[in-house]
TIGU-325911 format. One record per residue (C-alpha): residue number from 1; residue in one letter; x, y, z. Coordinates in Angstrom, 1 decimal. Layout:
REM residues N
<rec><k>NUM</k><r>a</r><px>X</px><py>Y</py><pz>Z</pz></rec>
...
END
This chain:
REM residues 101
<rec><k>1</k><r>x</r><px>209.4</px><py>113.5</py><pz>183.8</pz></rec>
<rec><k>2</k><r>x</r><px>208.3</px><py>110.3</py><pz>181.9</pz></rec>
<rec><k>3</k><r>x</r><px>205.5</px><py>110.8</py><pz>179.4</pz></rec>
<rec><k>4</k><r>x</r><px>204.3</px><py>111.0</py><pz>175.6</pz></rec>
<rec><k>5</k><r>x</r><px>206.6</px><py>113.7</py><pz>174.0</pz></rec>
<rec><k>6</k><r>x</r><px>206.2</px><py>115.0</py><pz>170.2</pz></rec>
<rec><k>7</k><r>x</r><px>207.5</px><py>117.8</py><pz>168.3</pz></rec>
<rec><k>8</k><r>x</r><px>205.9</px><py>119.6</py><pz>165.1</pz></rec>
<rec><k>9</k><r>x</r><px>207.3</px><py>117.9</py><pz>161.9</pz></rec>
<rec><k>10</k><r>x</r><px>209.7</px><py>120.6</py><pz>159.9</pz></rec>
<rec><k>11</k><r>x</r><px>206.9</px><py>120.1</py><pz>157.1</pz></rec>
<rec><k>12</k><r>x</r><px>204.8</px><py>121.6</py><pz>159.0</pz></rec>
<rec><k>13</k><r>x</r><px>203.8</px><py>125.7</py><pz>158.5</pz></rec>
<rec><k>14</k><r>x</r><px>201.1</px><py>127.1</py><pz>161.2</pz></rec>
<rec><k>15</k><r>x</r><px>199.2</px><py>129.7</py><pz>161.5</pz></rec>
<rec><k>16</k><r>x</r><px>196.9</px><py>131.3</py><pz>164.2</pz></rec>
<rec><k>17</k><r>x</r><px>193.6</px><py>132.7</py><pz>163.4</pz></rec>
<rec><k>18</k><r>x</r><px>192.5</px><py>134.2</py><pz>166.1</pz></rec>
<rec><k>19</k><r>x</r><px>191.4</px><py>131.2</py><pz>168.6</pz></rec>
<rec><k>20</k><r>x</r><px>192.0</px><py>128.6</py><pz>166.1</pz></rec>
<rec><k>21</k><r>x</r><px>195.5</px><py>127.3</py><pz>164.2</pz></rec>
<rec><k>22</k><r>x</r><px>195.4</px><py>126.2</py><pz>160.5</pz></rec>
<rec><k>23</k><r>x</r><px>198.1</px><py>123.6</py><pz>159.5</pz></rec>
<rec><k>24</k><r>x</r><px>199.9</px><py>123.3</py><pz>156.0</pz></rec>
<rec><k>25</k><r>x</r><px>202.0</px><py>120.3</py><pz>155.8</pz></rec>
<rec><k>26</k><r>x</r><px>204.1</px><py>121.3</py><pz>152.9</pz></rec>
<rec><k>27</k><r>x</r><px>204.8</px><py>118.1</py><pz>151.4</pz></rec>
<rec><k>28</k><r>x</r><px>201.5</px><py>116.8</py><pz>151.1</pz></rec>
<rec><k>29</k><r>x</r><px>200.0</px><py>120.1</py><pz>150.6</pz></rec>
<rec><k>30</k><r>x</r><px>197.4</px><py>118.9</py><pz>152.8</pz></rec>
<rec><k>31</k><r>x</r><px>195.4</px><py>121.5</py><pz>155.2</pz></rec>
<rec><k>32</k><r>x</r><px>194.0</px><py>120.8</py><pz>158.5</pz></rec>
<rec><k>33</k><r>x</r><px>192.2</px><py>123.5</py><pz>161.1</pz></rec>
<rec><k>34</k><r>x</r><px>192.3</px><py>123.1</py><pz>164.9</pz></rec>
<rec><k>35</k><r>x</r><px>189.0</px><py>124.5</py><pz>166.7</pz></rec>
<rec><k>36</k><r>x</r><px>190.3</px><py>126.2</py><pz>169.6</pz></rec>
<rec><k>37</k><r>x</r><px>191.0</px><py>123.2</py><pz>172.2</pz></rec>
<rec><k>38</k><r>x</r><px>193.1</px><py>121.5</py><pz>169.2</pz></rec>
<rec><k>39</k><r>x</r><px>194.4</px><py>125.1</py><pz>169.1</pz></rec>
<rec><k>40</k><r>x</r><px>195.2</px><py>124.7</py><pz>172.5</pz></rec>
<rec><k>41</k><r>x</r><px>196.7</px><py>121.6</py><pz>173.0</pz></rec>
<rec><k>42</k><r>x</r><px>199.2</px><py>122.2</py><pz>169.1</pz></rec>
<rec><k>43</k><r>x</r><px>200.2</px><py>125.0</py><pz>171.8</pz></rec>
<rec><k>44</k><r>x</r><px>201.7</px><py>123.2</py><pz>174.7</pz></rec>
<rec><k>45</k><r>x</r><px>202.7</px><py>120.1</py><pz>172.7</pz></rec>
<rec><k>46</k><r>x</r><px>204.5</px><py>122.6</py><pz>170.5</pz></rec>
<rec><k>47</k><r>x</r><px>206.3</px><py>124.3</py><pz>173.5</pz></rec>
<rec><k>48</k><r>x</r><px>207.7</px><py>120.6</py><pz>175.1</pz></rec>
<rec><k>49</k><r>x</r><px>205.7</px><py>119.7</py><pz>177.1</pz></rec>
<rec><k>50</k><r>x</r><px>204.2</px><py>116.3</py><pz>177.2</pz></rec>
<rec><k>51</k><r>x</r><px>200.6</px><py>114.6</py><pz>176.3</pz></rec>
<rec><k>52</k><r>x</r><px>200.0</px><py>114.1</py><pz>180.2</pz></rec>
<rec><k>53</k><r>x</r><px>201.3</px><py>117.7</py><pz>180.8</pz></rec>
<rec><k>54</k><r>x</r><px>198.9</px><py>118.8</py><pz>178.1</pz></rec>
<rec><k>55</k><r>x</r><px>196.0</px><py>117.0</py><pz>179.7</pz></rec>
<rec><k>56</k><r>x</r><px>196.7</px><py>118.0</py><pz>183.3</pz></rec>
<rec><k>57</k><r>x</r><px>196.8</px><py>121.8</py><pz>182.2</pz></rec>
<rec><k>58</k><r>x</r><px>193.9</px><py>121.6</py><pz>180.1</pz></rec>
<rec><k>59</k><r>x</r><px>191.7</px><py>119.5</py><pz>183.3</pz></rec>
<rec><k>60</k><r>x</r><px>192.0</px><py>123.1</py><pz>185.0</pz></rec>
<rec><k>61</k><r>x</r><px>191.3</px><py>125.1</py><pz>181.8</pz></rec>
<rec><k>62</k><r>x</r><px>187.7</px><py>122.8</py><pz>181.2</pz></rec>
<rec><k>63</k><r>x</r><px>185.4</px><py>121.4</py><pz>182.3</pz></rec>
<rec><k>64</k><r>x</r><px>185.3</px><py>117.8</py><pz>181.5</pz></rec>
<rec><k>65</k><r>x</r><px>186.7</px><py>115.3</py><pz>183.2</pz></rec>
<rec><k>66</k><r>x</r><px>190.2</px><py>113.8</py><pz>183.6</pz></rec>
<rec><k>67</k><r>x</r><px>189.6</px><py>110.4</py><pz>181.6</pz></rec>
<rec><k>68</k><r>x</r><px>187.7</px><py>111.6</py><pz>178.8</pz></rec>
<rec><k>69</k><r>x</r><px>190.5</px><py>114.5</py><pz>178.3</pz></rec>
<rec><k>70</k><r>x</r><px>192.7</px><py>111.9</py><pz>178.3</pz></rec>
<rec><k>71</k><r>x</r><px>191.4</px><py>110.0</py><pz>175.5</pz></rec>
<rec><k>72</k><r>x</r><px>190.3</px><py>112.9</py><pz>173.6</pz></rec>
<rec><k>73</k><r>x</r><px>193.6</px><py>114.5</py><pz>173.6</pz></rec>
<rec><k>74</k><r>x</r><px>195.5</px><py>111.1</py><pz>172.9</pz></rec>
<rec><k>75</k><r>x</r><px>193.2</px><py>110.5</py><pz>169.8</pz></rec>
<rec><k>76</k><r>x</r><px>194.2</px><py>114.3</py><pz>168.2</pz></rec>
<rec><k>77</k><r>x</r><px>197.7</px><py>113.7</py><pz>169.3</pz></rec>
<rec><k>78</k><r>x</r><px>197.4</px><py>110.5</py><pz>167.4</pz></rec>
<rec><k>79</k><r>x</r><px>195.7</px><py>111.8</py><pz>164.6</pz></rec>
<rec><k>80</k><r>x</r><px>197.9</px><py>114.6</py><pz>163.9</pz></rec>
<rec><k>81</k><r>x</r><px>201.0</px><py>112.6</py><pz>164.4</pz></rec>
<rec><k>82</k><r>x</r><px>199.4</px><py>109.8</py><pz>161.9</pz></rec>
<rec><k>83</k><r>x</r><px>199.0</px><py>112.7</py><pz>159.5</pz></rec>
<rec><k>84</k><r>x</r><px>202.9</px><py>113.9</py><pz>159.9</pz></rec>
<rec><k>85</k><r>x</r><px>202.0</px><py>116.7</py><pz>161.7</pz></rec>
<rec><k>86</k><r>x</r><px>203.6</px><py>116.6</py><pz>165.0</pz></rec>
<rec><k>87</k><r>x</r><px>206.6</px><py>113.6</py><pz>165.3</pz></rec>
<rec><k>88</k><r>x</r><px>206.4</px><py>111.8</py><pz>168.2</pz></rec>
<rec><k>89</k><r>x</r><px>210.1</px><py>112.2</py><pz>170.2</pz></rec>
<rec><k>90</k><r>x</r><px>211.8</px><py>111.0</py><pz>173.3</pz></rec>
<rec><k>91</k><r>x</r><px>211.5</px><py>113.2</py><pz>176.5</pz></rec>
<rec><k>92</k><r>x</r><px>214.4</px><py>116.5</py><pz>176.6</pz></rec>
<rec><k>93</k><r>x</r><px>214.9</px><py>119.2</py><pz>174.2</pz></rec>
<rec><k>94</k><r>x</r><px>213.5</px><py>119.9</py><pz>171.3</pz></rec>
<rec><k>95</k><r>x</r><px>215.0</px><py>118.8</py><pz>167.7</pz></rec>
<rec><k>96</k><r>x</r><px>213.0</px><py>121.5</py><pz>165.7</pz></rec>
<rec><k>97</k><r>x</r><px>212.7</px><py>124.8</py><pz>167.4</pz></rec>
<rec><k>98</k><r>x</r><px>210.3</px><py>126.2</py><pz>164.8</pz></rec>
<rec><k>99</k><r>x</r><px>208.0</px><py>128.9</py><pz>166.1</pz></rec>
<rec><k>100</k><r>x</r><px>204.3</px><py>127.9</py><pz>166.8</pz></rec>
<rec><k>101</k><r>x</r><px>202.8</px><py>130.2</py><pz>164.7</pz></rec>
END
């Protein structure tokens, strides 16, 4: 299936609090907190799924409609990728196989 793939960068440690995910990217030292839709969507990018996956999954899961999702989610996948978080990939298995959280 052709789409926008990434992967979390091995810099990368997460953790789950509860409904949200706090990031540690180890290298900068930097930490960055996803509110529970970010939680969500550092979920199925994580798993291998891609952006437009994401985005068709998350159309059933809220209410909001398909275009704004679509630009909302390719923003944080843009910002997070921009901050070395996820690594952006070509489609088919996954190169780091960390756990999520």
């Amino acid at each position: 299936m052709p789409g926008t793939f990434y992967e979390i960068s091995p810099e990368v440690m997460a953790r789950d609090l509860g409904d949200e995910v706090v990031l540690l990217h180890a290298t900068s030292g930097k930490y960055f907190g996803l509110d529970p839709v970010g939680a969500r969507v550092w979920q199925l990018l994580a798993a291998g799924g891609s952006l437009e996956a994401a985005i068709e999954a998350l159309s059933f899961e809220y209410d909001v409609s398909v275009n704004q999702l679509d630009a909302d989610l390719r923003a944080l996948a843009q910002e997070l990728a921009g901050q070395g978080l996820l690594l952006p990939r070509s489609s088919g298995s996954l190169k780091n196989d960390k756990p999520l959280v």
